[in-house]
N, C-alpha and C positions, 0 to 999 in steps of 0.2 A: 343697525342690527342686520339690514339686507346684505350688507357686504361683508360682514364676518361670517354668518351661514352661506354666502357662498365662496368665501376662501375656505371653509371648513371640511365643505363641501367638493370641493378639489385638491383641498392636502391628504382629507378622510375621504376618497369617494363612495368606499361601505358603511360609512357611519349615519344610521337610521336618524340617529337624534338631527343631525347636519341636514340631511333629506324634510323631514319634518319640519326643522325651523324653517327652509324656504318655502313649504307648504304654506306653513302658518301667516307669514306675513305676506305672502302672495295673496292668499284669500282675505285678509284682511287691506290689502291697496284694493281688491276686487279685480284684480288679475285669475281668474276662475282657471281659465285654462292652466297658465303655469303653474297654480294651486294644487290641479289634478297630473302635473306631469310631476310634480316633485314627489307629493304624497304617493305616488304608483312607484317612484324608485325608494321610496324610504319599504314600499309594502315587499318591493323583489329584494333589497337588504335583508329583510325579516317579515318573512312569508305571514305570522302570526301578530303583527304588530295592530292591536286594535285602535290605536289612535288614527295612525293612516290609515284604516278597513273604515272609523266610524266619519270620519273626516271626507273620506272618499265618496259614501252613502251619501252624507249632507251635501258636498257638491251635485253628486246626478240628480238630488234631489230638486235643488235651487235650477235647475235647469230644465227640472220637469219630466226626466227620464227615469220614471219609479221601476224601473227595471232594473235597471243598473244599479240604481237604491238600495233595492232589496236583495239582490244578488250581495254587494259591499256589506252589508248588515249580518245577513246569510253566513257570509265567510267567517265575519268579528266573531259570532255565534256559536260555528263550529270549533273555528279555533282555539276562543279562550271565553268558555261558559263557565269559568271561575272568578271572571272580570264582572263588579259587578255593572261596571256602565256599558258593558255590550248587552 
């Protein structure tokens, strides 16, 4: 799956969904870092995207940087307080 999101990822380079999958399984090998550089290009695709906002949060989280946490949460919040898992 890592390699089809990142061919996806370079055929679509604005496609959020593409950006996200390599989040997802970045953070799941425990690649934290690449985790947070994919999820931050899926959030500049779609500025409102709360899966990268809430994904984002849990990383600074898991790291310990409740700033960054809550700022990421803060945004999910403002942006889409329709959502109900922000």
């Amino acid at each position: 799956a890592s390699g089809l999101f990142a061919r996806a990822s370079r055929l679509a380079p604005h496609s959020k969904e593409a950006w996200l999958g390599r989040g997802a399984l970045a953070q799941d090998e425990g690649d934290l870092e690449s985790a947070s550089l994919h999820l931050s290009r899926a959030l500049r695709e779609e500025a409102c995207c709360w899966r990268a906002g809430i994904n984002l949060g849990n990383l600074a989280a898991m790291r310990g940087d409740l700033t960054s946490a809550a700022r990421a949460y803060r945004h999910v919040l403002r942006c889409t307080p329709h959502v109900p898992q922000a």
